[in-house]
N, CA, C and O atoms as a MOPAC input file, in Angstrom:
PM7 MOZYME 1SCF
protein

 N    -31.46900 1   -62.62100 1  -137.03100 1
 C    -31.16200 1   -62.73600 1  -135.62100 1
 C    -30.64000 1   -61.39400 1  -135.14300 1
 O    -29.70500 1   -60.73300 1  -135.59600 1
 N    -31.27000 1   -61.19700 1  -134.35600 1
 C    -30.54600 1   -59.39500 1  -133.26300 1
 C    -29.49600 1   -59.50000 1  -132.61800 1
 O    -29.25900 1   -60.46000 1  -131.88400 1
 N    -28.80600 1   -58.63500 1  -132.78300 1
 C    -27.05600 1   -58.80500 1  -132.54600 1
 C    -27.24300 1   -59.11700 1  -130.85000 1
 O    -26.43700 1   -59.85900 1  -130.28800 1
 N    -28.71000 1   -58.29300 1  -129.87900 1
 C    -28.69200 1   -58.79500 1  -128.64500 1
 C    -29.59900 1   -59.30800 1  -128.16500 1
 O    -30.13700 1   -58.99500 1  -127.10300 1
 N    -30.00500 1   -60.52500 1  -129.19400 1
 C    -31.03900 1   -61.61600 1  -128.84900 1
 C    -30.44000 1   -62.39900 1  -127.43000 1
 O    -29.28800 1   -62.40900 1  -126.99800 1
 N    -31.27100 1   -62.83400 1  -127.06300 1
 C    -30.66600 1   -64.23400 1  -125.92000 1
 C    -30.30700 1   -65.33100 1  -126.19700 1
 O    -30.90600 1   -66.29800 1  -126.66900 1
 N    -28.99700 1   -65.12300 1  -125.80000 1
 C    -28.67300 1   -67.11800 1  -126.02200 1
 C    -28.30400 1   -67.46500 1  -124.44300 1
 O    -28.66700 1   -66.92300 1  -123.40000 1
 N    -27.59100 1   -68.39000 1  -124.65400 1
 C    -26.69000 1   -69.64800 1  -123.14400 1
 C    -25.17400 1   -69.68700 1  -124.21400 1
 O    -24.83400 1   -69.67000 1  -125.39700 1
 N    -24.67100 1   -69.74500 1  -122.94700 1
 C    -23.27400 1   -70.14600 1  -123.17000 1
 C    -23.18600 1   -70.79800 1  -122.00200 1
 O    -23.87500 1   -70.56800 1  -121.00900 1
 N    -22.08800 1   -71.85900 1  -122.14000 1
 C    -21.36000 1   -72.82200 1  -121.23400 1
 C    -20.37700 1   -71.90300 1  -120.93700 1
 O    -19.85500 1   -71.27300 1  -121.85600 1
 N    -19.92600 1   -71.66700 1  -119.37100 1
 C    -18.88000 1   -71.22700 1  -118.44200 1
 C    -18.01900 1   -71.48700 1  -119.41600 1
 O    -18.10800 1   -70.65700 1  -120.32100 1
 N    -17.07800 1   -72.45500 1  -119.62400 1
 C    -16.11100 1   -73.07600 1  -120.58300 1
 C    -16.05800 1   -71.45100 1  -121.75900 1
 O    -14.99700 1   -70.82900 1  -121.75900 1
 N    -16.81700 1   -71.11200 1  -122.33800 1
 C    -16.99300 1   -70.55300 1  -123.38400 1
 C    -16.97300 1   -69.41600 1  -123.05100 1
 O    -16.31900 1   -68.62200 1  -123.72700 1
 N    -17.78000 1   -68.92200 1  -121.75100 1
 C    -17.78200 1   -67.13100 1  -121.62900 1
 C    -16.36900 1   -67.04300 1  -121.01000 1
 O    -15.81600 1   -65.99800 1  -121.35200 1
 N    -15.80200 1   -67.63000 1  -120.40200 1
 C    -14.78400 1   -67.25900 1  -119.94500 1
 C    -13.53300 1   -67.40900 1  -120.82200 1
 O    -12.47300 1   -67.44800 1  -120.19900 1
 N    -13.48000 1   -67.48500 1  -121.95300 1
 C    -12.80700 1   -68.33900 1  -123.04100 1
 C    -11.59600 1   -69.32700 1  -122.55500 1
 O    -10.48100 1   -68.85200 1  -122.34200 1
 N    -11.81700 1   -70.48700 1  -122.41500 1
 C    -11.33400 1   -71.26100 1  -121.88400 1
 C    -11.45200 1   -72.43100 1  -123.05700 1
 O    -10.55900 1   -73.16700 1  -123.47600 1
 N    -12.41400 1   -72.38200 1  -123.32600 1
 C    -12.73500 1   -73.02500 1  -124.83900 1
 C    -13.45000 1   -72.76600 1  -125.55200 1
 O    -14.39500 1   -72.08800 1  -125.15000 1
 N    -13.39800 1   -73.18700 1  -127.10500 1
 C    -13.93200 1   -72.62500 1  -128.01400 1
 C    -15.27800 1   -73.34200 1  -127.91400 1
 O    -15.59700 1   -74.20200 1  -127.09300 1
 N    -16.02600 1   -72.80900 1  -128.93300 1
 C    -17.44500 1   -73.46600 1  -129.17700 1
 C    -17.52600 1   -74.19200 1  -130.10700 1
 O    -17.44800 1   -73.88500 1  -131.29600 1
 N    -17.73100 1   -75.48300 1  -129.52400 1
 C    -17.42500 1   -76.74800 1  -130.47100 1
 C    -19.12100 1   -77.57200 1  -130.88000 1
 O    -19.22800 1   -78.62800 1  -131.50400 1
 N    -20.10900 1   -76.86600 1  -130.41200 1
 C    -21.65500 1   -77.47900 1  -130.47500 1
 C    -22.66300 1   -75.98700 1  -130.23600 1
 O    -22.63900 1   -75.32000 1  -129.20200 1
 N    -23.41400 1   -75.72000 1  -131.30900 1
 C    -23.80600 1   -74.66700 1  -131.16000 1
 C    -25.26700 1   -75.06900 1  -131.67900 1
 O    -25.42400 1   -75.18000 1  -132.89500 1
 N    -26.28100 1   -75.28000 1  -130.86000 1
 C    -27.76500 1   -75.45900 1  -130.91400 1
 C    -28.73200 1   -74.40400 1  -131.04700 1
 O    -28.48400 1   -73.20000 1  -130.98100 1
 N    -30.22700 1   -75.11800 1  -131.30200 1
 C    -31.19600 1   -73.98300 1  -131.11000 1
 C    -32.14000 1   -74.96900 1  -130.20700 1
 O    -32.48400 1   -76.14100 1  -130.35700 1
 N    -32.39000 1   -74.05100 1  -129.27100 1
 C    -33.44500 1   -74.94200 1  -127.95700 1
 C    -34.54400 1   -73.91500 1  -127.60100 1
 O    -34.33300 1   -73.22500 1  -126.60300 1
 N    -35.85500 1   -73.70000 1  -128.38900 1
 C    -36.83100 1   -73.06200 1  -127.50800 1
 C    -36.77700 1   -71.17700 1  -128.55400 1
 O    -37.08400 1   -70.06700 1  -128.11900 1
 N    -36.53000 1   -71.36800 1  -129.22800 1
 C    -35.66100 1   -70.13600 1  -129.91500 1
 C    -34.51100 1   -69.77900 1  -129.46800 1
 O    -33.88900 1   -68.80900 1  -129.90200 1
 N    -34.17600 1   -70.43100 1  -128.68000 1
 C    -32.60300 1   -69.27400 1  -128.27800 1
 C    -31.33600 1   -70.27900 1  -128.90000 1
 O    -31.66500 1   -71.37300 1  -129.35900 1
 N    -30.27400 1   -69.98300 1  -128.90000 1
 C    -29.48300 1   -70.24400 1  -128.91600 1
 C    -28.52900 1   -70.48500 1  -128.07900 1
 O    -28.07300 1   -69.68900 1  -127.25800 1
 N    -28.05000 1   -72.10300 1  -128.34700 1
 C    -26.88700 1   -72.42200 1  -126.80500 1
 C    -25.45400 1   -72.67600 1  -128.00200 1
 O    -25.37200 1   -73.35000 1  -129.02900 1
 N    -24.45800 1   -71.78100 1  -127.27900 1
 C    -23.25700 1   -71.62300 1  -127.61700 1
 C    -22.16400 1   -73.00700 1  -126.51400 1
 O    -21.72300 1   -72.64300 1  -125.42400 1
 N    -21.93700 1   -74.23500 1  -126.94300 1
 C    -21.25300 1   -75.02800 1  -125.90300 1
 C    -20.22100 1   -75.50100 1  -126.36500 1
 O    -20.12800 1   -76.01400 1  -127.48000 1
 N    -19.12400 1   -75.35100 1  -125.36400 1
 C    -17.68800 1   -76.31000 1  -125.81900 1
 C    -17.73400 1   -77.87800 1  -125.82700 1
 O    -16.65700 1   -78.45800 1  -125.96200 1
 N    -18.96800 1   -78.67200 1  -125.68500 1
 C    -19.44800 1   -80.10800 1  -126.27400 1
 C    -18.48800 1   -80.60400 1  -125.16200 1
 O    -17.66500 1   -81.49600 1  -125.36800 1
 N    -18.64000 1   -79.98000 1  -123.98300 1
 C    -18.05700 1   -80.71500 1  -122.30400 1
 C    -18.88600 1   -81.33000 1  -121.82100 1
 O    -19.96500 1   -81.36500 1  -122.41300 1
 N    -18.75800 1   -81.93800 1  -120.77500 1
 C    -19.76800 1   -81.94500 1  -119.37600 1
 C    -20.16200 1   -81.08500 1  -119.08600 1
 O    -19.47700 1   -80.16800 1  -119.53900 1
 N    -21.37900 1   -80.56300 1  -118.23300 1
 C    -21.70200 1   -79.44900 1  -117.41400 1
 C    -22.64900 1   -79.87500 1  -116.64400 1
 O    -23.28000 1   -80.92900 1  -116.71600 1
 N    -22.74800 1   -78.84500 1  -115.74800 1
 C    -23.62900 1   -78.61600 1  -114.50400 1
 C    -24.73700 1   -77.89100 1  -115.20300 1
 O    -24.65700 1   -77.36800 1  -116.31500 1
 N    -25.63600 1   -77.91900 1  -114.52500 1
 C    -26.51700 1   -76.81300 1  -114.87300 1
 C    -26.23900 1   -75.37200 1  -114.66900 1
 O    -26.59000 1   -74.47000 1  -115.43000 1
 N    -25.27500 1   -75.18900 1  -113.06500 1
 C    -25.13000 1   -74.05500 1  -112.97100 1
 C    -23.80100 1   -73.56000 1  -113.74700 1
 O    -23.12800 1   -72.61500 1  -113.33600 1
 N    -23.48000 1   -74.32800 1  -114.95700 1
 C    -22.26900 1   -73.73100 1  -115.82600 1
 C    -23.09300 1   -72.74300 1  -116.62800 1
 O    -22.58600 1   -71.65000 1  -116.88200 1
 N    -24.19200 1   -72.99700 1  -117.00800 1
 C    -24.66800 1   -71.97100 1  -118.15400 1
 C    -25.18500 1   -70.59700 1  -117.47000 1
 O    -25.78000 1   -70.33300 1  -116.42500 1
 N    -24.66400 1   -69.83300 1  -118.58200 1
 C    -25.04700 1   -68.30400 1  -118.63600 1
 C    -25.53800 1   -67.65300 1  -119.70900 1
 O    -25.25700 1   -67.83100 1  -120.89400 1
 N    -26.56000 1   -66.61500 1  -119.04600 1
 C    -27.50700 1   -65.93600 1  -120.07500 1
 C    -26.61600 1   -64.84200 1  -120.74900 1
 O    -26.33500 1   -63.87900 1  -120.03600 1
 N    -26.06600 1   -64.86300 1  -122.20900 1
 C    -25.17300 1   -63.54000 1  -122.82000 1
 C    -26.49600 1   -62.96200 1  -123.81500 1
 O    -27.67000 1   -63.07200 1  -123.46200 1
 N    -26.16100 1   -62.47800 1  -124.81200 1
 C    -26.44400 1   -61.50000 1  -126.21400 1
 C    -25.64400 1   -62.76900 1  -127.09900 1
 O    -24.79800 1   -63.53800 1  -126.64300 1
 N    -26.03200 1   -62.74300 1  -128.09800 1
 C    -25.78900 1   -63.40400 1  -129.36000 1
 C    -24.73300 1   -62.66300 1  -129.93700 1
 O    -23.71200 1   -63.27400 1  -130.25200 1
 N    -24.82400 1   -61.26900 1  -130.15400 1
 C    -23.62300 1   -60.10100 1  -130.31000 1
 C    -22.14400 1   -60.53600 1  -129.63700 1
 O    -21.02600 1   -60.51900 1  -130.15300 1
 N    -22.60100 1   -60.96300 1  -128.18100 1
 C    -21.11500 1   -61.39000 1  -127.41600 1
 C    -20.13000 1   -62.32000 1  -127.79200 1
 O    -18.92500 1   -62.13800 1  -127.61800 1
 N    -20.68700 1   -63.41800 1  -128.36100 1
 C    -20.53700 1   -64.77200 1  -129.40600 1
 C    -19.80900 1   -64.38900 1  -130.78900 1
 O    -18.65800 1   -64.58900 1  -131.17600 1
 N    -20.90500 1   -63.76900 1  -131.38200 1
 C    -20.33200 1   -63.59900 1  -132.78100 1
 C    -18.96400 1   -63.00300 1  -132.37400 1
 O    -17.95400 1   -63.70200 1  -132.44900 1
 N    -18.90300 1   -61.40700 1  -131.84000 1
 C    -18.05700 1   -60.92200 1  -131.73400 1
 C    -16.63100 1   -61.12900 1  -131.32500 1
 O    -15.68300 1   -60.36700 1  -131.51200 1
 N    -16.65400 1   -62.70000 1  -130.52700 1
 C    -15.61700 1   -63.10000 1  -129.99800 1
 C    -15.38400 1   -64.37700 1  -130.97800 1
 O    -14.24400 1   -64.82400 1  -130.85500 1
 N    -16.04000 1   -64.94300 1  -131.74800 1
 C    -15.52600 1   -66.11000 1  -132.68900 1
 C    -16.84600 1   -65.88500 1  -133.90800 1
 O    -17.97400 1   -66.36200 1  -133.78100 1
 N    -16.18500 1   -64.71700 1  -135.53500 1
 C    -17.02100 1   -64.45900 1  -136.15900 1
 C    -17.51500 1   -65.44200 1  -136.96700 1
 O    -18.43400 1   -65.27800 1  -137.76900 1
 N    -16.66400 1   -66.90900 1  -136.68700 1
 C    -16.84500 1   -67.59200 1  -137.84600 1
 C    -18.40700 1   -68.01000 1  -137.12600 1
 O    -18.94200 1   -68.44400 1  -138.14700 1
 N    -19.18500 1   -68.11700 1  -136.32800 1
 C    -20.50200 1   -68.69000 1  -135.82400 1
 C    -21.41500 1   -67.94100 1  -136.70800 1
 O    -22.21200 1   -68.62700 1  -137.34900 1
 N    -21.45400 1   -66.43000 1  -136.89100 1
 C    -22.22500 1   -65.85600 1  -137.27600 1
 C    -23.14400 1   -66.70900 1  -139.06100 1
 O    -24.35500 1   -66.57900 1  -139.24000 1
 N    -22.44800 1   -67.29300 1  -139.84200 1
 C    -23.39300 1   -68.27000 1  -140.63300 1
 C    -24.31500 1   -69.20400 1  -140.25400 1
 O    -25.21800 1   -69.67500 1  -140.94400 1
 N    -23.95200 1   -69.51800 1  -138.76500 1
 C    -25.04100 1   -70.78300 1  -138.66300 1
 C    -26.02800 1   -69.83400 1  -137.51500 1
 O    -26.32600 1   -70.32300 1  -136.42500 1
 N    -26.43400 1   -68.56800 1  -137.87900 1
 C    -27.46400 1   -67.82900 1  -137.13100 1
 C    -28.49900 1   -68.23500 1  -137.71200 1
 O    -29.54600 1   -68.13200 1  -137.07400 1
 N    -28.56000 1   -68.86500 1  -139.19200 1
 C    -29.83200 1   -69.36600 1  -139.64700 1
 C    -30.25500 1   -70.68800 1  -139.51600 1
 O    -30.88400 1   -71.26000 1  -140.40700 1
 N    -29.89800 1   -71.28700 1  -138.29400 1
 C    -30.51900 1   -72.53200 1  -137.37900 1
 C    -31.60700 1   -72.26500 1  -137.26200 1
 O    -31.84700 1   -71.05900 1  -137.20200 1
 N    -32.44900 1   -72.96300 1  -137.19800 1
 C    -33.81700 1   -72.79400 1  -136.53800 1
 C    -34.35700 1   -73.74900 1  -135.71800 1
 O    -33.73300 1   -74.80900 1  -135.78200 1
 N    -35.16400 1   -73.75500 1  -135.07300 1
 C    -35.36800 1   -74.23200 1  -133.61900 1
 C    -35.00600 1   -75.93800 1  -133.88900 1
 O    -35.60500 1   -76.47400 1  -134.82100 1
 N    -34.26800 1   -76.56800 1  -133.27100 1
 C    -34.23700 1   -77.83600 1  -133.17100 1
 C    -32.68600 1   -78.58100 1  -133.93000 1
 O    -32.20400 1   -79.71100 1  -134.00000 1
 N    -32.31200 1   -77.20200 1  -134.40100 1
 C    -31.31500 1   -77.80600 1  -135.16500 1
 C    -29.72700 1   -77.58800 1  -134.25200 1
 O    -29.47100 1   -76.83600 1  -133.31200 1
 N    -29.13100 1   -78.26800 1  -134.75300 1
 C    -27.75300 1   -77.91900 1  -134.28700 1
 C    -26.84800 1   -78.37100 1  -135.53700 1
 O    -27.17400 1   -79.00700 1  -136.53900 1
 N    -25.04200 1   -77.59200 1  -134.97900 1
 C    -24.19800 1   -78.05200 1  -135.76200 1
 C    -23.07200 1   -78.04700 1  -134.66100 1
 O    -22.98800 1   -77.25600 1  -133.72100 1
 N    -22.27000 1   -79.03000 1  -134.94700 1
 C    -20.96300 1   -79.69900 1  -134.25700 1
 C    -19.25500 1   -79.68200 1  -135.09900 1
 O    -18.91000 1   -80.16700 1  -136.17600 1
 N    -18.62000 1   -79.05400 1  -134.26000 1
 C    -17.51400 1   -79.54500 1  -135.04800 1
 C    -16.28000 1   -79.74300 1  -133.85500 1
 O    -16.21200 1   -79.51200 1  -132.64700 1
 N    -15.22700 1   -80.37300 1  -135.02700 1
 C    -14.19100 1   -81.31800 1  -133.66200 1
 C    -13.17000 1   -80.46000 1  -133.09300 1
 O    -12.39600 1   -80.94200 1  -132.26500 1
 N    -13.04000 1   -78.73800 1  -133.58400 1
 C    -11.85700 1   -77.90700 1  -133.27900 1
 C    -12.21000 1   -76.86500 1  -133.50700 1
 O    -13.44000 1   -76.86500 1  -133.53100 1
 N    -11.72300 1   -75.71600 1  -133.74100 1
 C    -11.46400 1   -74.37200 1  -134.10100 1
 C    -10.81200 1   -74.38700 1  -135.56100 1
 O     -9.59400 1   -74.51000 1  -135.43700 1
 N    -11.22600 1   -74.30000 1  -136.98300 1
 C    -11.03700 1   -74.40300 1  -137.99900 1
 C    -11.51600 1   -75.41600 1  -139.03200 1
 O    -11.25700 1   -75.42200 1  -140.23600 1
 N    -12.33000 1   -76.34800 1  -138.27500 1
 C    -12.73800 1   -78.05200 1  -138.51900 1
 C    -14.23400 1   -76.89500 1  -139.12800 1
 O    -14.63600 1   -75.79300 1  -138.75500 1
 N    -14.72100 1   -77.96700 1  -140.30700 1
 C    -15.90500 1   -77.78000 1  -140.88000 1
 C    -17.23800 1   -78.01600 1  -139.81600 1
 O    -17.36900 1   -78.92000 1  -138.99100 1
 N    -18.05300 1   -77.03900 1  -140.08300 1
 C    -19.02800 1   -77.80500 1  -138.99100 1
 C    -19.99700 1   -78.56800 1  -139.60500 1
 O    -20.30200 1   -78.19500 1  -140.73800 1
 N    -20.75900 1   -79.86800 1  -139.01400 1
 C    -21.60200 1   -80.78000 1  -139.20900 1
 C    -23.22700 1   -80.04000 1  -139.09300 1
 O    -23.58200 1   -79.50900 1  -138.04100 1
 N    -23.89000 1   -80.07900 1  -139.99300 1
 C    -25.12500 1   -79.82400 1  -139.54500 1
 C    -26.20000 1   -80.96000 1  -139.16600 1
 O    -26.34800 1   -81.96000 1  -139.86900 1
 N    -26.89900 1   -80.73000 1  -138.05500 1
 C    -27.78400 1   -81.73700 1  -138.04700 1
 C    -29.04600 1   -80.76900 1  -137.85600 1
 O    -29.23400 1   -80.12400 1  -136.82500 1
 N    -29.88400 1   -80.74600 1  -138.96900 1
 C    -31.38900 1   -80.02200 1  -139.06300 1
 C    -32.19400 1   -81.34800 1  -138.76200 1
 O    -32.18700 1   -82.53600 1  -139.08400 1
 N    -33.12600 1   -80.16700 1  -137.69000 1
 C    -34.60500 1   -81.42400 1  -137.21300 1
 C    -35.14400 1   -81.29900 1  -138.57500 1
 O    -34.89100 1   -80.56300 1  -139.52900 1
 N    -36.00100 1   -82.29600 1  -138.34500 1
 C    -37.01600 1   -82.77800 1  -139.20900 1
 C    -38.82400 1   -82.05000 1  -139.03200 1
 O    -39.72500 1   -82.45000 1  -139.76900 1

């Protein structure tokens, strides 16, 4: 993954307001989300670089691949993987 590939982030998240508690792959990209509600117009287009750099522990699950996600309940909590099929 390129440190300034494209992902989404949830408002919640670029603004750090909360951590990233659901981190998907949709379409190749990557969505970085605090597992809130949202609008559509909450999401924003960052770099993948912006993410890692601000919470390094994400950088292991860069080897998602399309369809998969992983979830977890906090900031230090193990994350859950759920790989498509």
């Amino acid at each position: 993954m390129k440190y300034h590939s494209k992902a989404y982030a949830c408002i919640h998240v670029l603004e750090d307001r909360k951590p990233v508690l659901l981190l998907c792959r949709v379409g190749g990209h990557f969505q970085f989300l605090c597992g809130g509600d949202h609008l559509s117009s909450d999401g924003r287009v960052i770099g993948v670089g912006h993410i890692i750099d601000a919470d390094p522990s994400l950088k292991p699950l860069l080897d998602l691949t399309d369809g998969d996600e992983a979830e977890r309940s906090g900031p230090g909590s193990p994350w859950i993987t759920k790989r498509s099929s």
